[in-house]
MDTraj code that builds the backbone (N, CA, C; nanometers):
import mdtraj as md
import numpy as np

residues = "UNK UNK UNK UNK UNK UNK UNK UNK UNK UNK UNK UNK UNK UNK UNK UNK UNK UNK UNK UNK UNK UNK UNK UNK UNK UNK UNK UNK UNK UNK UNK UNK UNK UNK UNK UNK UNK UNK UNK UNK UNK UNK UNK UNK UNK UNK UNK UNK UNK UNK UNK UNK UNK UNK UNK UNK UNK UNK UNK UNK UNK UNK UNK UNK UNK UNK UNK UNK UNK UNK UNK UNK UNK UNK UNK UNK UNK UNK UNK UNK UNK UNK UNK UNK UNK UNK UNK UNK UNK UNK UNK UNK UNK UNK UNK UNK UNK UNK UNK UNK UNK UNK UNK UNK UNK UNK UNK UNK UNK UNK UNK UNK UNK UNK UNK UNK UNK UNK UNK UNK UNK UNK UNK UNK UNK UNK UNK UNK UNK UNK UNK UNK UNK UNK UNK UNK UNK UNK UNK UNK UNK UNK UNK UNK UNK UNK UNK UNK UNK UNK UNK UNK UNK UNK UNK UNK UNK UNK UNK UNK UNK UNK UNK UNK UNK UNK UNK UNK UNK UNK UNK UNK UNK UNK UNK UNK UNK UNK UNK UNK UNK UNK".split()
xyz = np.array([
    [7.4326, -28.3444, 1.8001],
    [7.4435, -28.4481, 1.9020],
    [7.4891, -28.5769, 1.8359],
    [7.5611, -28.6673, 1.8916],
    [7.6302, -28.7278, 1.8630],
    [7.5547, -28.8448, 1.8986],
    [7.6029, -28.9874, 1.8743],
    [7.5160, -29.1141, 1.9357],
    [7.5435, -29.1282, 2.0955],
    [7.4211, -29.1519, 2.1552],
    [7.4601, -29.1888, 2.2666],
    [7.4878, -29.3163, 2.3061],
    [7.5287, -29.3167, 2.4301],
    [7.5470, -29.4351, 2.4911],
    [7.5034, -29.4404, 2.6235],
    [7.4781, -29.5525, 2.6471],
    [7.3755, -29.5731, 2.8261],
    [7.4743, -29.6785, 2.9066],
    [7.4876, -29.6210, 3.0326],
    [7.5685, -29.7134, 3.1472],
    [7.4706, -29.6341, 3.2748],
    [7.5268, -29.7201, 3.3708],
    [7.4936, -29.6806, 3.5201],
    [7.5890, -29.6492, 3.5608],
    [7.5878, -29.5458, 3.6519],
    [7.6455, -29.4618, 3.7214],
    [7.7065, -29.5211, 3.7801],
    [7.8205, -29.4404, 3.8461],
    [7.9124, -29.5256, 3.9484],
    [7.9556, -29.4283, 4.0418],
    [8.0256, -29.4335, 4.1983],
    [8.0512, -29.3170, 4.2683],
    [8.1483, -29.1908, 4.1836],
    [8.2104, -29.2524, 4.1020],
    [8.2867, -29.1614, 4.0287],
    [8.2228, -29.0438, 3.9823],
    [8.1254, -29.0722, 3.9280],
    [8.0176, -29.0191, 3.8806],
    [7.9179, -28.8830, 3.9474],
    [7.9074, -28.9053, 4.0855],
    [7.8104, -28.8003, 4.1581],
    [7.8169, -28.6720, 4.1327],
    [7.9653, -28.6314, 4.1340],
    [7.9789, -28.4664, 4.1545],
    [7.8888, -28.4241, 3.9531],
    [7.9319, -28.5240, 3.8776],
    [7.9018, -28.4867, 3.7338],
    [7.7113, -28.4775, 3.7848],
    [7.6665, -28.5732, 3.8117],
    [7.5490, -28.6110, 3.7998],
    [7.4792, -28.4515, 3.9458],
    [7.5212, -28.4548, 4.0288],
    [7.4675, -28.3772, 4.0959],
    [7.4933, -28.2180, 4.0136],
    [7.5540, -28.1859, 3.9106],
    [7.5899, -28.0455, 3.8204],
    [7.4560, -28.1021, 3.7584],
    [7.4535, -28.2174, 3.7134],
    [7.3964, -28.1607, 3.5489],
    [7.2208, -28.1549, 3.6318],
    [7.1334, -28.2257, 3.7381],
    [7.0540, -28.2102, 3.7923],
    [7.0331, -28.0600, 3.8204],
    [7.0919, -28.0184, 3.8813],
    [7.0925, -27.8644, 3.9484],
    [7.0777, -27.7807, 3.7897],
    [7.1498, -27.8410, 3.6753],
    [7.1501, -27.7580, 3.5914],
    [6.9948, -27.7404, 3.4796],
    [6.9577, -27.8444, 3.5363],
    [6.8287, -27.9055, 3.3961],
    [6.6887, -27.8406, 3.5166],
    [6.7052, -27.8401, 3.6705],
    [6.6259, -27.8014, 3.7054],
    [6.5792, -27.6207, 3.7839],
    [6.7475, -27.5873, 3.8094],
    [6.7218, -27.4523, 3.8767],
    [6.8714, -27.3734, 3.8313],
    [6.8255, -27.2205, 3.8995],
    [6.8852, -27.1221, 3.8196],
    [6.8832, -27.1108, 3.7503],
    [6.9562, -26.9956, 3.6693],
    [6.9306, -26.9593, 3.5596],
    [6.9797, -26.9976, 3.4169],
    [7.1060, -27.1249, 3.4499],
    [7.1297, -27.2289, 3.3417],
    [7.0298, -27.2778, 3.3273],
    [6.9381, -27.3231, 3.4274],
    [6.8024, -27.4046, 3.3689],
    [6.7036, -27.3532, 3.2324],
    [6.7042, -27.2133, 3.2639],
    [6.5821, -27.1890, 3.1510],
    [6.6304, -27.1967, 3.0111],
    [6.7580, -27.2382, 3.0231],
    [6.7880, -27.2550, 2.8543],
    [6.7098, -27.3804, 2.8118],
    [6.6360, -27.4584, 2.8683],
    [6.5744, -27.5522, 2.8927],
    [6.4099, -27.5424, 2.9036],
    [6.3246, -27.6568, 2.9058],
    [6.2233, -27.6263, 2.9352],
    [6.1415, -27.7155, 3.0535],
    [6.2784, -27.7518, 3.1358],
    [6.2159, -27.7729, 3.2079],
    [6.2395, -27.7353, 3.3384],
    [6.2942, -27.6522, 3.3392],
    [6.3191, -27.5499, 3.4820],
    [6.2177, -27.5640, 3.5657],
    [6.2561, -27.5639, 3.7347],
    [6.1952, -27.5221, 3.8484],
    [6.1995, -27.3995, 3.8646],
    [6.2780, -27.3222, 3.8053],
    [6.3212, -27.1818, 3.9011],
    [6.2366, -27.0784, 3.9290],
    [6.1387, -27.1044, 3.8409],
    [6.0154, -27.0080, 3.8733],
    [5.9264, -27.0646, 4.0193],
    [5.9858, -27.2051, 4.0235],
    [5.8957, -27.2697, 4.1712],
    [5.9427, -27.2361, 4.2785],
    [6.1293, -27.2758, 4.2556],
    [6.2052, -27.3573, 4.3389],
    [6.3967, -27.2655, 4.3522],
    [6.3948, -27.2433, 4.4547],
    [6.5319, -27.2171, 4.4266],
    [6.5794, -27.3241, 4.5372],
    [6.7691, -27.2622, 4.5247],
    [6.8084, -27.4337, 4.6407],
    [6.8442, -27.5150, 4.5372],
    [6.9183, -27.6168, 4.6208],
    [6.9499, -27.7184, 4.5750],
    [6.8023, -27.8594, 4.5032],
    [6.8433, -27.9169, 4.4023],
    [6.7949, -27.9777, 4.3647],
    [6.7907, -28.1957, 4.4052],
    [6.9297, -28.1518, 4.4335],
    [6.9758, -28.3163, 4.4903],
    [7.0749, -28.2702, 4.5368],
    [7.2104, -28.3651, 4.6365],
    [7.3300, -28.3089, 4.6820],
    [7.4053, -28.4735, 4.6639],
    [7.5087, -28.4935, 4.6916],
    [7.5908, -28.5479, 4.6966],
    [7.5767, -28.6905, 4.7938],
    [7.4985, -28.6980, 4.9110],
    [7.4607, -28.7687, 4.9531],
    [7.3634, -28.8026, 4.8843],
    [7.2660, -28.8067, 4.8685],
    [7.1536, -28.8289, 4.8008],
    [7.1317, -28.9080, 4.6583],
    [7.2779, -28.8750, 4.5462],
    [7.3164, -28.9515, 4.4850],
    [7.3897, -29.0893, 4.4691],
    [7.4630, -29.0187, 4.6009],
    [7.5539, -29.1564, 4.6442],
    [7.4907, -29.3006, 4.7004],
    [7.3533, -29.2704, 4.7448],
    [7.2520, -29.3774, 4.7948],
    [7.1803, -29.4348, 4.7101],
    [7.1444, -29.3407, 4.6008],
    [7.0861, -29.3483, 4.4949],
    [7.1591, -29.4627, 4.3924],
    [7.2846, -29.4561, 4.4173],
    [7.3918, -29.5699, 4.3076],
    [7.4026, -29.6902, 4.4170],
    [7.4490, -29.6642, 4.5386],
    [7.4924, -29.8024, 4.6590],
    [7.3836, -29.8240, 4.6779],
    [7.2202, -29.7747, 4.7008],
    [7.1552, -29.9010, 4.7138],
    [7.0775, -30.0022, 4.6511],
    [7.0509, -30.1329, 4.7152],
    [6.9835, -30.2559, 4.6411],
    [6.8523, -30.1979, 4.5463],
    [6.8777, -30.2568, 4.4513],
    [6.7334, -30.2351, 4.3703],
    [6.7076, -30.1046, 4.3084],
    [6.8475, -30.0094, 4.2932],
    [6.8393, -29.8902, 4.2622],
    [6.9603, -29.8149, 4.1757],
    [6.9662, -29.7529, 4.1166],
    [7.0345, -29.7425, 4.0164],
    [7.0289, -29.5556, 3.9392],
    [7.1532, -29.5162, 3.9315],
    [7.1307, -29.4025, 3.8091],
    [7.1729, -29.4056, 3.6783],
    [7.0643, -29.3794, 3.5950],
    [7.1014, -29.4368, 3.4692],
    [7.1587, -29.3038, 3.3690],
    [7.2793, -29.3219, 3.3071],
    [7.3303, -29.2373, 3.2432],
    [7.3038, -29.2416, 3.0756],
    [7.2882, -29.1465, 3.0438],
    [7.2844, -29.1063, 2.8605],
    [7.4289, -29.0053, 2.8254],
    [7.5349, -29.0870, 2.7617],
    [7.6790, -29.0208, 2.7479],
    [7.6972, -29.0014, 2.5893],
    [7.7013, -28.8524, 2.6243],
    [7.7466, -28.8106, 2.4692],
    [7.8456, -28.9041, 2.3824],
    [7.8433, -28.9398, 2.2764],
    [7.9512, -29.0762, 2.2398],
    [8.1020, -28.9680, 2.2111],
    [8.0770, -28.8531, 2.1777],
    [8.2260, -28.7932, 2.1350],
    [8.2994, -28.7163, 2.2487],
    [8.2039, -28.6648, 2.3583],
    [8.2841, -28.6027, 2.5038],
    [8.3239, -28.6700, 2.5698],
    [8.1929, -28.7963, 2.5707],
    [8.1483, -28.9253, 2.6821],
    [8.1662, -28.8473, 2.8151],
    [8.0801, -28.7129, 2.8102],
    [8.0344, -28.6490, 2.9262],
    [7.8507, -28.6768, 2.9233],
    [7.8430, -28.6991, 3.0543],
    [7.6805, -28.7721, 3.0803],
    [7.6363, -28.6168, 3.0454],
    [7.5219, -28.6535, 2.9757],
    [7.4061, -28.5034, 2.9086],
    [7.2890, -28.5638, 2.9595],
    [7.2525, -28.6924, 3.0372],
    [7.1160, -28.7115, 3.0846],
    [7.1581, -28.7717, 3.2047],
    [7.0360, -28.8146, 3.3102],
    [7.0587, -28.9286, 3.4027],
    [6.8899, -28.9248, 3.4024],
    [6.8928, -29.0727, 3.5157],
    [6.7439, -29.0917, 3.5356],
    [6.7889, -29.1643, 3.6641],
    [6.7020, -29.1112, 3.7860],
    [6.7168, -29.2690, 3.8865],
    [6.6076, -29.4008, 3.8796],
    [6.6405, -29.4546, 3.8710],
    [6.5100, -29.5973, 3.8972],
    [6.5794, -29.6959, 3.9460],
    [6.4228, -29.7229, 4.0255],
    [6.4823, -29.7823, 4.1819],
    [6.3302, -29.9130, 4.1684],
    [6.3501, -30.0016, 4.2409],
    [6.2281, -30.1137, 4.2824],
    [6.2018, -30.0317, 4.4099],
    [6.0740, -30.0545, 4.3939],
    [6.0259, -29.9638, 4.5239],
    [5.8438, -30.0051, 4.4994],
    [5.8429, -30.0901, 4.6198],
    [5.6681, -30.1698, 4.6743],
    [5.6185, -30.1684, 4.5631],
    [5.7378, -30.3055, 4.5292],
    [5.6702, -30.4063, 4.3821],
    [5.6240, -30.3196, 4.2548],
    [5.7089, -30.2108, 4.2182],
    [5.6459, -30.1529, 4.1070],
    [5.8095, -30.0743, 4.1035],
    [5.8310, -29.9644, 3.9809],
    [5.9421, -29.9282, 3.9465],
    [5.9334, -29.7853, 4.0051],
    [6.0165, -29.6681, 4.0116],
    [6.0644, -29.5707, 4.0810],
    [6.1096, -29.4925, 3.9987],
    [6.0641, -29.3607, 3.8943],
    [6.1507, -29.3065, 3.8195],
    [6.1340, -29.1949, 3.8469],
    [6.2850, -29.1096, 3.8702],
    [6.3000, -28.9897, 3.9521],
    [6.4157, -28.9493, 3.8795],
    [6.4330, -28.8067, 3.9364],
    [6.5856, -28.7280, 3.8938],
    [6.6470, -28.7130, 3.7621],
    [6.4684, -28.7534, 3.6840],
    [6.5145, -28.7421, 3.4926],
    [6.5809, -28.5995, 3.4823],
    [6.7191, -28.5510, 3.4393],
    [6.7550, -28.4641, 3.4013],
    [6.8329, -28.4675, 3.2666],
    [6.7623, -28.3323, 3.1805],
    [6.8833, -28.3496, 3.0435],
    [6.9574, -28.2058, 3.0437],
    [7.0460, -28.2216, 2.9972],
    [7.1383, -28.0984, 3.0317],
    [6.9943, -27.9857, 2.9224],
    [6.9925, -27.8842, 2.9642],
    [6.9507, -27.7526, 2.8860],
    [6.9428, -27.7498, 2.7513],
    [7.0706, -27.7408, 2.7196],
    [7.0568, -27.7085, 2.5602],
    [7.0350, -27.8260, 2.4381],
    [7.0160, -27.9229, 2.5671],
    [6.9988, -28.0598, 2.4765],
    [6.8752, -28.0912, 2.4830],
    [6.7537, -28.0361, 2.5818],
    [6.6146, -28.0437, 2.5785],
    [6.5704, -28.0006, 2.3991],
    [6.4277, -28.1120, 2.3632],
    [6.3877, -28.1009, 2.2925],
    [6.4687, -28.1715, 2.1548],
    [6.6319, -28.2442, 2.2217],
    [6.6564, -28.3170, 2.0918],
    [6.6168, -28.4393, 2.1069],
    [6.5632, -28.5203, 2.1428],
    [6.5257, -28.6343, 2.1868],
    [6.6412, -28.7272, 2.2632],
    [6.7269, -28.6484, 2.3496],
    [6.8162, -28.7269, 2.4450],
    [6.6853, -28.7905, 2.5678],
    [6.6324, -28.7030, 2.6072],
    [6.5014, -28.7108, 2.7185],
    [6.4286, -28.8583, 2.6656],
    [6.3704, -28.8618, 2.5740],
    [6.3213, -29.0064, 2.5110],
    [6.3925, -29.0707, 2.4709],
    [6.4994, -29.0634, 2.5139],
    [6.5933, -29.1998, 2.4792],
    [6.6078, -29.2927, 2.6025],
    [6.6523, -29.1659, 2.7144],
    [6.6656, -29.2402, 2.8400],
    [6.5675, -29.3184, 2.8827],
    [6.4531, -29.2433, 2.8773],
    [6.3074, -29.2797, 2.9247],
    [6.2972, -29.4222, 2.8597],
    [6.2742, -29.4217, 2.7355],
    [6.2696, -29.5675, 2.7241],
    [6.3390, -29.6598, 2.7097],
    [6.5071, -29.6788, 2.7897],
    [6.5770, -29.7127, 2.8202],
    [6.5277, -29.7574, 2.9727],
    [6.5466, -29.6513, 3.0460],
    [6.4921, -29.7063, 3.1567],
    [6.3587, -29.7768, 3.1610],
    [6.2282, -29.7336, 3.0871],
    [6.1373, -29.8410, 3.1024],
    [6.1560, -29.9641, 3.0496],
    [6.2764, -30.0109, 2.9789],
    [6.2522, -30.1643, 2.9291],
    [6.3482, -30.1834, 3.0545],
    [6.4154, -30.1097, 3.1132],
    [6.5039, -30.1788, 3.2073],
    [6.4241, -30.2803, 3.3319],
    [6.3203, -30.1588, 3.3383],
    [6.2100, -30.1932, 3.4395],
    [6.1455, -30.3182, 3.4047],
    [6.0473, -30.2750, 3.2591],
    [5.9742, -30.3906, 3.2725],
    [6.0206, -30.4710, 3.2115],
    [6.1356, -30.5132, 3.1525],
    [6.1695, -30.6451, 3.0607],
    [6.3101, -30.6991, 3.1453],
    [6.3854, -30.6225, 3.2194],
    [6.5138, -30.6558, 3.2875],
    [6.4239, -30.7101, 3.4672],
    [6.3324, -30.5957, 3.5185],
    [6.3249, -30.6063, 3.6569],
    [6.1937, -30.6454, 3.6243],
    [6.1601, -30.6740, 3.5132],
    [5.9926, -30.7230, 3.5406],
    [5.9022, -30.6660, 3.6196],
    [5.8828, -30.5411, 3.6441],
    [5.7847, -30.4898, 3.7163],
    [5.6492, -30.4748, 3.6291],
    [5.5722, -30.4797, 3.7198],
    [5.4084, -30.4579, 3.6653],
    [5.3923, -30.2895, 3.6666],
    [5.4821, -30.1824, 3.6706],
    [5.4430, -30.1040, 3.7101],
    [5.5652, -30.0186, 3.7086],
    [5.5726, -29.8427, 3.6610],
    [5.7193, -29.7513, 3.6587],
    [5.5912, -29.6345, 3.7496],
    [5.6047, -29.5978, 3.7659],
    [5.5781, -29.4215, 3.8807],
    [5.6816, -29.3240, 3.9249],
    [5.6290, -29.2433, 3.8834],
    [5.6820, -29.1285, 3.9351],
    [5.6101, -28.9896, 4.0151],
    [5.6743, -28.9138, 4.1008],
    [5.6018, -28.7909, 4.1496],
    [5.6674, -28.6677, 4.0415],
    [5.5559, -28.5912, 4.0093],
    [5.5649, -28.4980, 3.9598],
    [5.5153, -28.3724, 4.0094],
    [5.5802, -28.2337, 4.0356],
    [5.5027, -28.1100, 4.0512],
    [5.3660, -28.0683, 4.0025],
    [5.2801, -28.0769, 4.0509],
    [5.1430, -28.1189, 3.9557],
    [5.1008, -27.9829, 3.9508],
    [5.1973, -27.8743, 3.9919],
    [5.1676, -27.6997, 3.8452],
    [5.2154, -27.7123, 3.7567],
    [5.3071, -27.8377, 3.6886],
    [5.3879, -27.8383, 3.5814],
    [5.2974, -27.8998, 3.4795],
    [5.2838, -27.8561, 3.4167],
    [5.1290, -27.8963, 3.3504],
    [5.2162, -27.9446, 3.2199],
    [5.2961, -27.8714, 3.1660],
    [5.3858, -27.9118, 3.0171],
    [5.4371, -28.0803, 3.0354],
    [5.5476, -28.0827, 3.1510],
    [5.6146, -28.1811, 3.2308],
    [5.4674, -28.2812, 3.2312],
    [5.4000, -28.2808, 3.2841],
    [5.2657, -28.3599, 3.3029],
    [5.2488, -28.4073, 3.1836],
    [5.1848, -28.3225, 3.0927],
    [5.1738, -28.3857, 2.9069],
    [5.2830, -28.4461, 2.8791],
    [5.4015, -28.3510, 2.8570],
    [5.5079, -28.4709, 2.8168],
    [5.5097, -28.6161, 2.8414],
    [5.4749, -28.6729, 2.9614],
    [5.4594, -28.8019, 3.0135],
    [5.3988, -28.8572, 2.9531],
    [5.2334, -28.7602, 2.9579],
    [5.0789, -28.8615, 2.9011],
    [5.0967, -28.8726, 2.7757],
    [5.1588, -28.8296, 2.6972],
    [5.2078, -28.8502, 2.5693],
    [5.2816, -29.0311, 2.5604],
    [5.3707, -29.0685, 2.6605],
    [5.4649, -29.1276, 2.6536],
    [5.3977, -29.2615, 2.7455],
    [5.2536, -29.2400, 2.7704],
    [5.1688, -29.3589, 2.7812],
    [5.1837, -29.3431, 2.9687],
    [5.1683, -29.2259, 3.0111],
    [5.1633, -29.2098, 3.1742],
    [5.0396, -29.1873, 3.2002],
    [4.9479, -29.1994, 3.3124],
    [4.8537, -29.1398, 3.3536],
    [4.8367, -29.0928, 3.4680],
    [4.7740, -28.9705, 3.4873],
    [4.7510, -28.9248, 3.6124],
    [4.7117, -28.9818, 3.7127],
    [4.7468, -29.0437, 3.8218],
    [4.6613, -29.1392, 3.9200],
    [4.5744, -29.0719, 4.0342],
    [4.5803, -28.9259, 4.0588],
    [4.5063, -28.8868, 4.1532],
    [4.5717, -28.8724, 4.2628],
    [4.6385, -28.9416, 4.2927],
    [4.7255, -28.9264, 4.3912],
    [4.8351, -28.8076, 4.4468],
    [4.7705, -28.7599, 4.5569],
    [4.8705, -28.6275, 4.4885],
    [4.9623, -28.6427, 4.6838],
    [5.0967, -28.5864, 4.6428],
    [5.1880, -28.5978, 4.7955],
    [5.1989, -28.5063, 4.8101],
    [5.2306, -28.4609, 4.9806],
    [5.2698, -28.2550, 5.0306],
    [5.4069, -28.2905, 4.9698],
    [5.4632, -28.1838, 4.9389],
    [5.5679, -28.0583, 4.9169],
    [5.5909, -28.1005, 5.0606],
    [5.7383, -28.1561, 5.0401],
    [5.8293, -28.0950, 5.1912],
    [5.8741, -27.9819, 5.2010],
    [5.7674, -27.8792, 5.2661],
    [5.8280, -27.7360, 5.2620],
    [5.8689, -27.7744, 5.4076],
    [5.9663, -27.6610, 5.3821],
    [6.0672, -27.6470, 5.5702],
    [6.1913, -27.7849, 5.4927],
    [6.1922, -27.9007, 5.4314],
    [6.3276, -27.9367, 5.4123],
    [6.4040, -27.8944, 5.3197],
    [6.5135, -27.8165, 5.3339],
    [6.5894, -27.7518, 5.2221],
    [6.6260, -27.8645, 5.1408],
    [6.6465, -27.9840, 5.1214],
    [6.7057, -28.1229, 5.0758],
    [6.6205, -28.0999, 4.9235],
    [6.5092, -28.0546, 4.9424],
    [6.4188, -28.0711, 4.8475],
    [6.4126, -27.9403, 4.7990],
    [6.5042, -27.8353, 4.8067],
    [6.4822, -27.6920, 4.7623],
    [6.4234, -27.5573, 4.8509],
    [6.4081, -27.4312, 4.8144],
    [6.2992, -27.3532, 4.8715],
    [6.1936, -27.3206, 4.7869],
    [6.0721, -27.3259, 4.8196],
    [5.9651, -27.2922, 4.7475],
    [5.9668, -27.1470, 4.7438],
    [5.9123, -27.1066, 4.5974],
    [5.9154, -27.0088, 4.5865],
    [5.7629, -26.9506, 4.6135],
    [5.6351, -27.0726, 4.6141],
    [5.5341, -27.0742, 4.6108],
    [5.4701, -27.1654, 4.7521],
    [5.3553, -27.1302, 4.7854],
    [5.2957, -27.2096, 4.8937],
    [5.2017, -27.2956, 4.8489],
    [5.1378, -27.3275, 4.7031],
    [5.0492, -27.4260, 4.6302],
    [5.1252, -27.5706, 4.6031],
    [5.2753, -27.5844, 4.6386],
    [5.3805, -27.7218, 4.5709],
    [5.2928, -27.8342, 4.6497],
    [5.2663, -27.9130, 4.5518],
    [5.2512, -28.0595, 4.5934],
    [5.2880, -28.1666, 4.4764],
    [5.2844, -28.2946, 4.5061],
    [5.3377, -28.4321, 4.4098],
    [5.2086, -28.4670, 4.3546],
    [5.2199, -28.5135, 4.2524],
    [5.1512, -28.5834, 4.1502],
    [5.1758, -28.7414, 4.1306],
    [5.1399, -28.8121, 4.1650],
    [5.1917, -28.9587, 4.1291],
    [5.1267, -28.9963, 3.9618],
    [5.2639, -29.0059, 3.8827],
    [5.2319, -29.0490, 3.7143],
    [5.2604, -29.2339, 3.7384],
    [5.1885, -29.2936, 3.6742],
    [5.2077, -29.4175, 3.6812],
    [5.1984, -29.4681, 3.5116],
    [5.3067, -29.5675, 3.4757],
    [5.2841, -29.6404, 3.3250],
    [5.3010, -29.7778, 3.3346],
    [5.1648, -29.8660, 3.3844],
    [5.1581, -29.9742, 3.3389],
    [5.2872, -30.0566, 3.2178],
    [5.3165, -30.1449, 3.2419],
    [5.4372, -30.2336, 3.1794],
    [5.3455, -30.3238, 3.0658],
    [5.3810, -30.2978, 2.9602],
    [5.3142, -30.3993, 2.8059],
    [5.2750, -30.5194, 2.8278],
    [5.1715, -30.5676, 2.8140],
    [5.1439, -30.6735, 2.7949],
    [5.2427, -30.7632, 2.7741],
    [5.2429, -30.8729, 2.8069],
    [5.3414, -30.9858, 2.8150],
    [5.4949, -30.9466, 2.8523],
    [5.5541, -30.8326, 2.9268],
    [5.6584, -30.8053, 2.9402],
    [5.6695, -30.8404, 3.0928],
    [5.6245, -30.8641, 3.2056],
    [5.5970, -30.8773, 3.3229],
    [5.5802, -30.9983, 3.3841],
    [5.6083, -31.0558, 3.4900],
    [5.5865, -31.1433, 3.6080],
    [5.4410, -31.1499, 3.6135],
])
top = md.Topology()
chain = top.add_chain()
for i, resn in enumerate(residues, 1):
    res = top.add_residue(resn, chain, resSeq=i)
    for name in ("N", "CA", "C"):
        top.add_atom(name, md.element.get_by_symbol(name[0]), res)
traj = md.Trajectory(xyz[None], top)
């Protein structure tokens, strides 16, 4: 792997960003990876609309990690302002790049974006809370479990098909460093 480089997405961008999502989370490109749904989830993972809102609207953003020698995106992340605290969703790293530390690059890219650019008191995310690996990975990276747990939109395909009837959200929350915040 080569050095990366970080930009935000732009519409140009979707069709790349909606592949490499689908690829880091389902079918069977995913399990070259470790962080596959496909044992949960088949279906789509995000679509084309969904990204495109994700870049045009206020306070929201997809953040790219670009190989420096393809300068083909191998990560994204969305984060968004969302009720005074930060929004981090749609972390995907391409497969065969899980486990080189592209994944912790973005991540804490996007959290200084948050708390030192947007000053939030606060980054969250929902997580599949059977993903127990996905879960550690976080608490490692200074997340904690909040208890909070959301239904599984089963019946909207937007969000996939369950392969299981137990899916629900996890809300991970990581407090912003001391003195970095409003």
């Amino acid at each position: 792997m080569t050095e990366l480089r970080f930009r935000n997405a732009t519409l140009r961008d979707v069709d790349a960003i909606v592949e490499l999502v689908h690829s880091a989370y389902r079918g069977d490109a995913s399990r070259a990876g470790w962080t596959t749904e496909a044992d949960l989830l088949d279906g789509q993972r995000t679509d084309g609309d969904d990204v495109r809102s994700c870049i045009e609207r206020p306070g929201s953003l997809i953040l790219l990690a670009i190989d420096g020698t393809t300068r083909e995106p191998v990560a994204c992340a969305h984060l968004a302002q969302q009720d005074g605290s930060g929004y981090f969703g749609m972390f995907s790293v391409r497969p065969t790049l899980q486990n080189a530390g592209v994944g912790k690059q973005l991540l804490a890219r996007a959290e200084r974006l948050a708390f030192n650019h947007w000053r939030l008191p606060a980054l969250r995310m929902t997580v599949i809370d059977v993903r127990d690996e996905l879960i550690a990975f976080y608490e490692r990276r200074g997340y904690r479990r909040t208890g909070i747990l959301k239904p599984f939109p089963y019946g909207d395909e937007r969000f996939g098909l369950p392969r299981r009837d137990d899916l629900r959200f996890e809300v991970l929350e990581k407090a912003a460093p001391l003195g970095t915040h409003a």
